[in-house]
N, C-alpha and C positions, 0 to 999 in steps of 0.2 A: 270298747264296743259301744258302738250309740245306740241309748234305750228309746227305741220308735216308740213305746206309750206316752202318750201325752196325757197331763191330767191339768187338769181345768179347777186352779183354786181360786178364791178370791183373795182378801187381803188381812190383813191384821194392823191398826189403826194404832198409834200412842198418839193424840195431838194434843201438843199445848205449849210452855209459858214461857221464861225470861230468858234476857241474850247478853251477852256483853262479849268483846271484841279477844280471841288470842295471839298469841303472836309473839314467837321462840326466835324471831329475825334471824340473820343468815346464819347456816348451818358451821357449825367448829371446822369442817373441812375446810369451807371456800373460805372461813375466815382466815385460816392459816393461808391456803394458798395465794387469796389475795395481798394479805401481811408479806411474803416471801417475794411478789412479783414486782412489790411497790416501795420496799424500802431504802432502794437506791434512786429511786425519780425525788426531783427537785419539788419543791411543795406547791409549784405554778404550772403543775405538767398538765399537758392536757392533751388527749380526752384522759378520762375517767380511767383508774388502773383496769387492769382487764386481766382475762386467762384463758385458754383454750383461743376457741375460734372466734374470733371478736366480730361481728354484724356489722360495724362501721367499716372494716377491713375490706370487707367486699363489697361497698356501695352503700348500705344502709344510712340515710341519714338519720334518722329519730329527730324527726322536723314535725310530723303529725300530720305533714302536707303533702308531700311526695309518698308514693307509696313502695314501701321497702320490702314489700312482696319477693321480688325475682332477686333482694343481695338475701332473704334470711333463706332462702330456699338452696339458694345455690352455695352459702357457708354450713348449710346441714347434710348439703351433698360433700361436701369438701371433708367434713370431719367424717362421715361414714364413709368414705371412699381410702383414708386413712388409719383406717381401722377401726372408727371409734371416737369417742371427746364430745366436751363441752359446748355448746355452741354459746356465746355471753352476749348481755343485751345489757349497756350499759345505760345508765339516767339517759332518760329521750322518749319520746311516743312514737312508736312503731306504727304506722299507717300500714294496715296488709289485708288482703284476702287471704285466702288457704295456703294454707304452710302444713309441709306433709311431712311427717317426721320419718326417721327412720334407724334402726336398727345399732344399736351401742351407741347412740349419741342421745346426749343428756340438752336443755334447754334452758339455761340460768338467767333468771329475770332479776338483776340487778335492784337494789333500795334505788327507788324514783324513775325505775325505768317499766313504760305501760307498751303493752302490746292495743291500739286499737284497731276492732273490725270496722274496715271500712264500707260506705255502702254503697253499693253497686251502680255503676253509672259505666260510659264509656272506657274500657280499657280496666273494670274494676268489676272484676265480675268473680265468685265461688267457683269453684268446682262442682262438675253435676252429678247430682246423685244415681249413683249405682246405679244398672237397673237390679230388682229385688224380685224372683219367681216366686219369691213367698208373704209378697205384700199385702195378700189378702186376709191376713191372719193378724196384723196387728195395724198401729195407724203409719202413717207416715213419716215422723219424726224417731221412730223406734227399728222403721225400716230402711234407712238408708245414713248413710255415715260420713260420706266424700263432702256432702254440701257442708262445709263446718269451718270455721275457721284455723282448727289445729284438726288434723286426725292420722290414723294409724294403722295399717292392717294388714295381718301376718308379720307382727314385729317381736321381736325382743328387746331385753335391758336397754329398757328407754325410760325415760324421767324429764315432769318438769317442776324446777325449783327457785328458791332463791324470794325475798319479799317484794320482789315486783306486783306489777297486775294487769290482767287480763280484762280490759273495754271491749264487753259485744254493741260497741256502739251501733253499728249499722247492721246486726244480726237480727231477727222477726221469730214472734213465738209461735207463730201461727200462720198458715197459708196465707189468709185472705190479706195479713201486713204485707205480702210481697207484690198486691195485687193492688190498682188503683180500684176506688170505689165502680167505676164503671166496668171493670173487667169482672170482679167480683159479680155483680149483677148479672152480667150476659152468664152465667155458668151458674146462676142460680137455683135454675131447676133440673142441673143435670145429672140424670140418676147416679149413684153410687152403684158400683159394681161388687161380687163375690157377696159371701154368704153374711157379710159382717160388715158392709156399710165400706168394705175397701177394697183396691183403692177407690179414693173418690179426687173426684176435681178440686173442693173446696179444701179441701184438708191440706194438699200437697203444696209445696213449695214452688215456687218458680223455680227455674234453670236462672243460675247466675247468684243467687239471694244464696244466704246462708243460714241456719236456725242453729246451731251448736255451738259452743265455744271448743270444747275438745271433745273429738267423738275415737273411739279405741273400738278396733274389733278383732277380734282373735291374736291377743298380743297376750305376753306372758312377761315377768318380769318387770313389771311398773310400780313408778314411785312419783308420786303426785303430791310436793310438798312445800307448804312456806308459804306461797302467794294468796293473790286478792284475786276474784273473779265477779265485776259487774257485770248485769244487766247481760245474762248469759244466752238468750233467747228461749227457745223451746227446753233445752238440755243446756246447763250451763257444764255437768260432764256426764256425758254418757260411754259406759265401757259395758259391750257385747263380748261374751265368750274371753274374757279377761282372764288369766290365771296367775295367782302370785301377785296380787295387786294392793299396794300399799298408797294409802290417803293418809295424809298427816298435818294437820295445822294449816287447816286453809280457812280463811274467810269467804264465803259466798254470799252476795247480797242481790238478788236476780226477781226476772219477772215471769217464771217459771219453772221448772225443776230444777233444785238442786243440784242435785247426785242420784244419779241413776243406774243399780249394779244390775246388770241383764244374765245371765248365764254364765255367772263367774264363778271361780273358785279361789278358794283359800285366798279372802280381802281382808283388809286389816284396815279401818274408818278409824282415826281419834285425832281428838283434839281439835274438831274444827269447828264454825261456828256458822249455821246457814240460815239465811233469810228469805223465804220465799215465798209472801203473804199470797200468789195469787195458784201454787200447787203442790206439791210435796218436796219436804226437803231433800231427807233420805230416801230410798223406796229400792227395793230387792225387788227385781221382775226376774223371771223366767217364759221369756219370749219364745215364741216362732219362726224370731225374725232369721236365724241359720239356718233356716231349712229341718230343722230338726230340736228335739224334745231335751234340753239340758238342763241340771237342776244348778241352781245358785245352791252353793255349799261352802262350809266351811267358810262362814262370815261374823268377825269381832267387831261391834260399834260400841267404840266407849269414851267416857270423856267430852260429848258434844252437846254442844247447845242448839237448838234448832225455832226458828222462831213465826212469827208472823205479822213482823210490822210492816209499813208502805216503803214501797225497794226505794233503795239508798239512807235508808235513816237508820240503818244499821252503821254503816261505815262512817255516815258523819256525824255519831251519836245523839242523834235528837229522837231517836224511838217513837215515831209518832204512827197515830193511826185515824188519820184525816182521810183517807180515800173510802169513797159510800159505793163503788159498785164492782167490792168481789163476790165471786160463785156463793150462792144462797144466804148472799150477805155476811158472810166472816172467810176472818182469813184461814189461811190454813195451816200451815206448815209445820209438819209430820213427819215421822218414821210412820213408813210403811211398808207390807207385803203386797205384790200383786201391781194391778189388778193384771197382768199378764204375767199368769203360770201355769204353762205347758210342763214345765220340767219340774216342778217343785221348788222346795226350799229343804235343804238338811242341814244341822248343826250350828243353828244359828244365836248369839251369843248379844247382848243389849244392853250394856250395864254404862252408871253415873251419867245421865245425861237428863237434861232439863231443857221442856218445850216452851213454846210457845204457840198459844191459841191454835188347783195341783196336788202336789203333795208338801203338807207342811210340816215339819216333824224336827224334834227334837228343837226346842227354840227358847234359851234360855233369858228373860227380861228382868233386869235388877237394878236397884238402884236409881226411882226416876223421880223428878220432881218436877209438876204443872203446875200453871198459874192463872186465871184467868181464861179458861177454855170457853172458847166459841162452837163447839160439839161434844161428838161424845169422849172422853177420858178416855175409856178402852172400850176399839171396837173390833171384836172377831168374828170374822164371816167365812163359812164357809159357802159358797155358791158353787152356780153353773153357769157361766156363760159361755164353757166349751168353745173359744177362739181358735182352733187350730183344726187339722183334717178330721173332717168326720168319722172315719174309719181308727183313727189311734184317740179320738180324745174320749176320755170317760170323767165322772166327777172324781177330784181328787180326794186325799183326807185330810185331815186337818189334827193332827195329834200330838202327845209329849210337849206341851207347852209346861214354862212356869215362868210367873209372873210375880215378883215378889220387891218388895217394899219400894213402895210407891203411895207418893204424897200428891194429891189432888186440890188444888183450891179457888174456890169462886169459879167453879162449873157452870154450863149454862144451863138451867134446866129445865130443857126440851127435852131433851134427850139421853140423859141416863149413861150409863155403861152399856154396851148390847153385845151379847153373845149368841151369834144366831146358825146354829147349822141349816140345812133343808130337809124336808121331809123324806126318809130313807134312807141318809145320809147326813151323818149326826156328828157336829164334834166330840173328840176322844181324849178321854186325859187329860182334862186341863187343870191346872195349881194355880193358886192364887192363894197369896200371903204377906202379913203385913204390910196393907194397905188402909189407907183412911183417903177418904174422899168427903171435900164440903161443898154440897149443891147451890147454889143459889136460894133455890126451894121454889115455894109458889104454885105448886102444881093444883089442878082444879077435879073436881070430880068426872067433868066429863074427861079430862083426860088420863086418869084411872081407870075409864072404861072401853077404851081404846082396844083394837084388836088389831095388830097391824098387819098389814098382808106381807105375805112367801116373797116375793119378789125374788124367783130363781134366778132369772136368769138376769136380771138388773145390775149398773155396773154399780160396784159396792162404794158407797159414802156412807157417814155416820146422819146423813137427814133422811136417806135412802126410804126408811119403812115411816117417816114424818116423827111428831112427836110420840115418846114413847110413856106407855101404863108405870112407868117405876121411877122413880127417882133416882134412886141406885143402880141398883142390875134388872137386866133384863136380860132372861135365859131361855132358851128356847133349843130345840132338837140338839142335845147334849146327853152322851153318855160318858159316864166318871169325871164329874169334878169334885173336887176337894177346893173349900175355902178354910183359912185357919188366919182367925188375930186381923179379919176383916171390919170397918167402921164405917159408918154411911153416917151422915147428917147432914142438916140443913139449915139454912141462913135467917128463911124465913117461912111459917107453917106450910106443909106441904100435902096434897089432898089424899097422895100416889101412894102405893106401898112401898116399902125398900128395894124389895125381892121378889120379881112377877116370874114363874118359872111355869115351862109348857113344856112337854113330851122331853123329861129330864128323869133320866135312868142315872141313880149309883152315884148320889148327891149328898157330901158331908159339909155340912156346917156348923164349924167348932171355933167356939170363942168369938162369934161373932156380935157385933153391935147397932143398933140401927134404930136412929132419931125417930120418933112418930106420937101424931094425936094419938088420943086415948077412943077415939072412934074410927080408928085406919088400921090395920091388918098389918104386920109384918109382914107375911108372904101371901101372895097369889099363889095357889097350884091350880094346874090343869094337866090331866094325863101322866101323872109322877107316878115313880114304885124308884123304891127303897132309899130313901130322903131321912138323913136324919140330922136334928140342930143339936148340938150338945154343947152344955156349959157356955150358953149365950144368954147372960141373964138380961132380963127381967123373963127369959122364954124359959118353961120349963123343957127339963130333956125331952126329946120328942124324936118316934123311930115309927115311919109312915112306911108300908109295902108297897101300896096301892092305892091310888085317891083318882078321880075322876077328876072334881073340881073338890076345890073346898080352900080353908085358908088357915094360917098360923099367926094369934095375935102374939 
């Protein structure tokens, strides 16, 4: 039964530090069955051994030149028409537009063989995007699926594998790339339609242009494993209403989102390694975009590195970060929740992984280590910006979180850790535990004295409320947290208090630690009852009911 409430959460942020490259190369299956296919050919055979349904077989040259669109298309009709199978991409560059998958056929991307998207000209044109009656609920790129260079929908036991990789050479992350500067201008002041800026003209894609590299929508039974995905455009993968979806040891090194799981269920993320300095790596949404309210569930991220250096210097190991004009001047690349969630988030699961730079509930985080953060360390938002029909959206909640051992180092500090619910609607239950965090420092007094504003309905980033009063944490509309074997310091004198905390009900802090002048407050309160620090020395024990303002050295 499809739950028509929609709720409207914002996000939950890890961003931060180092990356290095994995890579388990071709799976024991296809090794054996390559080994069995090949050890009667002579050592000068040529092509390349193969299995299943081979792409050269039906036309495909892997020249880079010729586009082999219409032989990969019609060897993935030939293996599902069959019942089923491989379809193999041996050493070569696949020159293609849209390649539409389909239903028990798997896609093996050979060691040395590149799928490239080509870009659009005469005779080389996408597929056009869907039309979507529910586009006004989220953007563009979230709402339509077909314009993509691989994609999928109403499928089953479908896979794609093997250490090849995937070139969104001629795919666009953004509308206006599909657009010549002059077209772009004449449509400059053309209003945005629906309640939320969508659709709009600027946003959308051309007909023919492609922005995804694999987009999945309502498929069940996937396995996404082995390969490389460059310079993925908008979505390097986006999977809608996915169920049973397994990611495993991919490299992504893109000039946009990562991995993008929409109203999926029971996903399984490890092992991979993503680079996506100019938006998020990971990111759990609960979209609109089916026409209805579904929550992402049942999701494991473990094992992954996620990072934020300038795209391609992940895969060609020179980790550099030379480019000066990303969003509010750093990169990004993150695990995150949101910022489209209608359906929520249940049982979600985040452990061993290491960065670089609705309804939310039960969400296990363990095991992380940052480096070098260009925002905040941890940021949890609970908002409203209620993107879906007026009549079913409400604010969501935000509760049952824990957040436990996690290493933070050379933070930037603007901005703090923030924990921010809205006013009459507060986050619930959150845990946090062994944890140490080392700010940069430097903070000044006037920005200790900082009040930052609600910014309800605002879309959630960690610069969102500007620089923040704390160094450490900054807490705000929270009822029951528990901190235990918490550590804050800093690099270099800092003016801020550790712990700024506003309209925070049922607040234990035990075993906590926290760097400071001998003229700087540990805690800020404002609007607290029943706050107590225990066995946080140099603080003695301390059990507050009720406090308006006041402070804790």
């Amino acid at each position: 039964m499809v739950n028509r409430r929609s709720y409207q959460l914002t996000s939950l942020f890890l961003c931060l530090s180092l990356a290095c490259c994995l890579f388990d190369g071709v799976t024991a299956s296809a090794q054996r069955t390559i080994r069995s296919r090949t050890n009667n050919q002579p050592s000068t055979a040529k092509p390349a051994p193969t299995f299943g349904f081979n792409v050269r077989a039906f036309g495909a040259t892997g020249d880079g030149k010729t586009l082999d669109t219409p032989a990969i298309n019609k060897t993935i009709d030939a293996a599902a028409a069959g019942g089923g199978g491989t379809v193999f991409f041996p050493a070569g560059s696949y020159l293609s537009v849209t390649i539409r998958l389909k239903s028990n056929v798997a896609l093996y991307l050979d060691q040395g063989a590149t799928i490239v998207a080509a870009t659009p000209g005469p005779g080389m044109q996408y597929d056009a995007p869907e039309p979507n009656p529910w586009d006004p609920y989220q953007d563009f790129g979230h709402s339509h699926w077909r314009n993509s260079l691989i994609w999928g929908e109403n499928l089953e036991n479908i896979a794609i594998l093997g250490p090849g990789k995937i070139w969104g050479k001629g795919l666009v992350r953004s509308g206006g790339a599909s657009r010549t500067d002059a077209q772009n201008q004449a449509i400059r002041e053309v209003p945005a339609s629906g309640p939320f800026g969508y659709p709009n003209p600027r946003d959308a894609v051309e007909p023919g242009w492609g922005n995804k590299a694999i987009a999945l929508k309502l498929c069940r039974n996937v396995i996404l494993k082995d390969f490389t995905i460059f310079h993925g455009g908008h979505f390097a993968i986006l999977a809608t209403g996915v169920d049973n979806l397994t990611i495993d040891n991919l490299k992504i090194d893109t000039n946009r989102d990562g991995i993008d799981v929409d109203a999926c269920r029971n996903v399984r993320i490890s092992n991979c390694t993503i680079n996506s300095p100019f938006d998020d790596g990971i990111c759990l949404k609960s979209s609109y975009g089916l026409g209805f309210a579904r929550a992402t569930e049942n999701v494991t991220i473990t094992n992954c590195q996620v990072s934020g250096y300038d795209e391609g210097t992940l895969l060609d190991g020179t980790f550099k970060r030379e480019y000066k004009r990303y969003s509010h001047n750093s990169t990004t690349g993150r695990i995150k929740f949101g910022t489209e969630s209608n359906g929520g988030f249940k049982n979600i699961t985040i452990s061993n992984c290491v960065f670089d730079g609705a309804l939310l509930e039960d969400v296990t985080i363990n095991n992380i280590t940052m480096r070098d953060i260009t925002n905040a360390p941890i940021f949890i938002r609970l908002g409203n910006r209620a993107r879906g029909p007026k009549e079913t959206t409400t604010v969501g909640k935000l509760r049952r979180v824990i957040i436990s051992n996690v290493v933070v180092y050379n933070a930037d500090p603007k901005y703090g850790s923030i924990i921010s619910g809205i006013p009459g609607h507060s986050i619930e239950d959150l845990r946090l535990s062994n944890i140490r965090i080392y700010s940069q420092g430097g903070g000044t007094k006037d920005q200790a004295a900082l009040q930052p504003p609600e910014k309800e309905d605002t879309y959630p980033e960690p610069v969102m409320f500007g620089e923040i009063p704390a160094y450490g944490f900054f807490i705000r509309h929270v009822n029951g947290l528990k901190m235990d074997n918490v550590e804050v310091s800093y690099l270099k004198d800092d003016l801020r208090p550790a712990f700024w905390l506003h309209n925070v009900n049922g607040a234990e802090f035990f075993r906590v630690r926290a760097q400071r002048r001998s003229d700087v407050p540990t805690f800020i309160l404002k609007d607290i009852s029943d706050v107590s620090v225990l066995q946080s020395h140099p603080i003695a024990d301390t059990r507050l009911e009720k406090v308006k303002e006041g402070k804790i050295d």
